[in-house]
N, C-alpha and C positions, 0 to 999 in steps of 0.2 A: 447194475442197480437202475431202476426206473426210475423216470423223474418224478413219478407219482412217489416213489416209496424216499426218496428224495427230501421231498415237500412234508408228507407225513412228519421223518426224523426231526427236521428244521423245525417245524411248528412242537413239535414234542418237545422239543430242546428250548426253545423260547417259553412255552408252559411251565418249565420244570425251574425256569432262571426265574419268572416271575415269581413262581410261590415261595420259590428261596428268597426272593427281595423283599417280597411282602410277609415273611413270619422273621426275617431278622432287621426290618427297621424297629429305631427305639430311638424317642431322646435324643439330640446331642448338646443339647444346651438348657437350660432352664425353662420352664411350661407356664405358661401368663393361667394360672386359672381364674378366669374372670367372675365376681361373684356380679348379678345385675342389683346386688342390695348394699346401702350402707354398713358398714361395720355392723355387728350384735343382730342384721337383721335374718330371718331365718333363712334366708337363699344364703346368705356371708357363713350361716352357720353351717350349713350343709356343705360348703365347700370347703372350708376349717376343717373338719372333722374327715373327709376324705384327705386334705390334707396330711394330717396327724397319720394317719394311717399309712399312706405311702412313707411317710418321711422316715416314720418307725421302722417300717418294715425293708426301706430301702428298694422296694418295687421297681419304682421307676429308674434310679441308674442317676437322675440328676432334680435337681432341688424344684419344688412346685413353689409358686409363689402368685399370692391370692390379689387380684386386684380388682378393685371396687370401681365398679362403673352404674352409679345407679342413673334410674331417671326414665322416661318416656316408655312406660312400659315394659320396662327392660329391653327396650331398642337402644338405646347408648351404648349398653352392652356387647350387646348382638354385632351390632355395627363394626364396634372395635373388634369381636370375633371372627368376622368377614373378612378381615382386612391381613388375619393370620391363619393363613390355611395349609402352611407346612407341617400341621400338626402339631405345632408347639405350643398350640391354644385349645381350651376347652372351656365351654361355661355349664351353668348351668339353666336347665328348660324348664318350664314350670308352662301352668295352663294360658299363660300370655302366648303364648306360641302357635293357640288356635282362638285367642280371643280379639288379640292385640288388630287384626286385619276387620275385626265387624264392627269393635268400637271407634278405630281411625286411631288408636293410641299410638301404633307403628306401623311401617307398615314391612314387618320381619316376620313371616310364618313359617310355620312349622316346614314348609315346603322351600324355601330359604337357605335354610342350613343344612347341617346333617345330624341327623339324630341317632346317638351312639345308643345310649341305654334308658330304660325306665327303672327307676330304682324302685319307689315305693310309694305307697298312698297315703294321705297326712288328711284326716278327717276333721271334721268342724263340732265343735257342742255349743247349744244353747241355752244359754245361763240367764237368770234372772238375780235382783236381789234377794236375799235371806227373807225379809220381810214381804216379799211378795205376795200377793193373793192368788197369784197363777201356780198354779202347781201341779199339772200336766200340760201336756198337748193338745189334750183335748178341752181343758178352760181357755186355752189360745185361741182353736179353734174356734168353739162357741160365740166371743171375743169379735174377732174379727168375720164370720158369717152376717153380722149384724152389720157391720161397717167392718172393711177392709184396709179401711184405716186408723183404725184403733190402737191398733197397739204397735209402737214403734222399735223397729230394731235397727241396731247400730253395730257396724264393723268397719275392720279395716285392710286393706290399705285406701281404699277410695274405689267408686262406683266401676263397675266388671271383673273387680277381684274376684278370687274364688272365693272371697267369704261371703260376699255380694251374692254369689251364684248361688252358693248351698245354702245361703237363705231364703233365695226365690224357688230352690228344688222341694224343700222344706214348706214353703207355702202354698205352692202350685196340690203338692200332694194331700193339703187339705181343703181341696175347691176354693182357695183362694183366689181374687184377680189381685197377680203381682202387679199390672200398673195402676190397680188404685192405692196400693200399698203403700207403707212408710220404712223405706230405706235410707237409713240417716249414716253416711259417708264420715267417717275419723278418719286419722293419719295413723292408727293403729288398732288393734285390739284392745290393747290396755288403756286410751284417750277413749272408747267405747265404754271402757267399765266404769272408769272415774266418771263417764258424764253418768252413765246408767245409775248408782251410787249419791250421786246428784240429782234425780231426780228426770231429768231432761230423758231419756227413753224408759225401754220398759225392757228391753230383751238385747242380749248383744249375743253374734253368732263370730264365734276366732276358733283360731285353731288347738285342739284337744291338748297340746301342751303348756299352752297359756294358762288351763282354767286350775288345774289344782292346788296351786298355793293361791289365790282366793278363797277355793274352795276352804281351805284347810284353817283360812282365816276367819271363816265364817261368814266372809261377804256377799258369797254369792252361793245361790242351788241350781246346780243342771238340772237341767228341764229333759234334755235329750239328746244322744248324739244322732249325727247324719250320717250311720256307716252302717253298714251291714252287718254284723254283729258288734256287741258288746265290747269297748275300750279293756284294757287290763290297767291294773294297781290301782290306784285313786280313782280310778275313773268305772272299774269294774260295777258301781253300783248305779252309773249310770244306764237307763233304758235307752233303747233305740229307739227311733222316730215307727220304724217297723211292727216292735212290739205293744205298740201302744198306738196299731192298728193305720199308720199313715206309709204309705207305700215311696217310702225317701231317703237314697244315698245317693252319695257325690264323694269323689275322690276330689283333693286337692295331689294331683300326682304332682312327680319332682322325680325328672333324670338331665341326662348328662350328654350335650350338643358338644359338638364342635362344626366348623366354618363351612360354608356351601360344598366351595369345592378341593375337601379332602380326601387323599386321594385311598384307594382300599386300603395299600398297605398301613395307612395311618390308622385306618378306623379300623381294622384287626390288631394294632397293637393295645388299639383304648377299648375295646370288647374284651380282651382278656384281662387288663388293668382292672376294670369295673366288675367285671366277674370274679377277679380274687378280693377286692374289697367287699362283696356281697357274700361272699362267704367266709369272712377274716370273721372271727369271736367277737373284736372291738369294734366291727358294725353292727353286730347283731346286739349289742347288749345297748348300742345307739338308739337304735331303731326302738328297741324295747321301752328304754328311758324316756322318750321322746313322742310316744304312741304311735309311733310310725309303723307301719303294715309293709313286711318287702314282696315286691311286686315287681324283681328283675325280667326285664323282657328286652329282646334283641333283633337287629335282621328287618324280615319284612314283616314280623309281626308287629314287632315296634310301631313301624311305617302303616300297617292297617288300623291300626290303636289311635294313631293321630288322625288318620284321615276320617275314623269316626269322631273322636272327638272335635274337630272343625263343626263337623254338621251340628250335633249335639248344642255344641255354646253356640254357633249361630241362631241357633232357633229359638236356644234360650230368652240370647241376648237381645233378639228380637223382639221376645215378647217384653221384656224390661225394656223396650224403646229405647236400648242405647246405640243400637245398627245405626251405621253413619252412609 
């Protein structure tokens, strides 16, 4: 035998033990899933409901257990997800992951950690009170072409959120100057509507599963969503920013990080984790309930999805003068 054909076998044989190590690692102990939001907040919920699902379905092999790390952009998070990189940790990513490094909120990006999955897209609508005088986008418009800061809208969590953004996508796209704008920062969506309700703004932009029971209560009228087509259930009657001629979507996307440096076999076990929950019924019917759009994506597309979006909210966030 040749030592070339030698060399060949041994490297073969070393190939064959790795992919054996890396499709039979799993668990062996209980999984930190970190949510970066208080209890009830949508990132806590997102990770609840994957929870439920594994827990149900028994997937994972040992008990997931959701721990709240909110705070600095979801960098308190992150941080504590760094610090567990045996794969016994995952949190969840959201668009702080490419914004969090322009506004100086953390400095944890998207290039930081490791990015397992993209689940799906969670769009924004913009609502007024019942009695309002605005009643398209185009009396918005009209509105603020005169002064750009006319008419005030309100969101939350606090300025370079995504509801922050897809409200300045949402203005940009009717020749607005978003910094002469009025973007009035709450602690929520719902501290938005009560002030909107009160008088104190005029428009609050949250996310498409907050508005329907307003809706339904008769306190507020969507004006428009920020998504590429049309919301379904309660929301199906709402127009898009598009149809009503203003050229504006934005994803508020939401997937699922784990620690810088995990090692393959970890992030092939939680690629195919995540892939059986994106195809379980009881996420699908999640998704549905929740207006959430699934938008699984893996690998290097993942990784080219983020590298666009970096550029994208920089330029954004740029323009809203929040670049630090």
């Amino acid at each position: 035998m040749t030592s070339y054909l030698r060399v060949a076998i041994i490297a073969t044989a070393m190939l064959a033990s790795f992919h054996a190590a890396a499709q039979g690692w799993k668990p062996s102990r209980p999984v930190a899933f970190i949510s970066p939001s208080s209890p009830a907040g949508s990132l806590d919920l997102t990770a609840r409901l994957m929870q439920k699902i594994w827990d149900d379905t028994r997937a994972i092999g040992v008990p997931i257990v959701v721990i709240n790390k909110p705070g600095a952009g979801n960098g308190i998070a992150w941080n504590y997800l760094n610090d567990r990189s045996d794969g016994h940790a995952i949190s969840i990513g959201n668009t702080n992951l490419v914004s969090n490094q322009v506004t100086g909120a953390h400095n944890i990006g998207h290039r930081d950690v490791t990015p397992l999955a993209l689940l799906f897209d969670d769009y924004f609508v913009l609502v007024v009170r019942a009695d309002s005088p605005l009643k398209s986008m185009a009396d918005v418009r009209d509105r603020l072409q005169a002064d750009a800061g006319a008419v005030a809208i309100g969101f939350g969590p606090g300025l370079g959120a995504g509801s922050h953004t897809g409200a300045a996508v949402a203005w940009k796209s009717m020749g607005i100057d978003v910094r002469k704008s009025r973007f009035v920062p709450y602690k929520s969506a719902g501290d938005g509507i009560i002030a909107m309700l009160a008088g104190e703004i005029e428009i609050v932009c949250g996310t498409a599963a907050n508005m329907p029971p307003y809706m339904a209560a008769g306190r507020v009228r969507a004006l428009a969503a920020i998504s590429p087509q049309r919301l379904t259930g309660p929301l199906a009657v709402v127009p898009t920013m598009k149809e009503q001629g203003f050229d504006a979507v934005f994803t508020n996307w939401r997937g699922i990080i784990g620690a810088k440096d995990m090692r393959r076999e970890h992030v092939a076990f939680w690629e195919n984790a995540l892939a059986a929950v994106n195809e379980s019924e009881a996420w699908k019917k999640e998704l549905e309930r929740n207006f959430w759009r699934r938008n699984f994506v893996t690998g290097p597309k993942l990784r080219e999805f983020l590298d666009a979006e970096a550029i994208r909210f920089r330029v954004l966030l740029t323009e809203l003068g929040l670049n630090k």
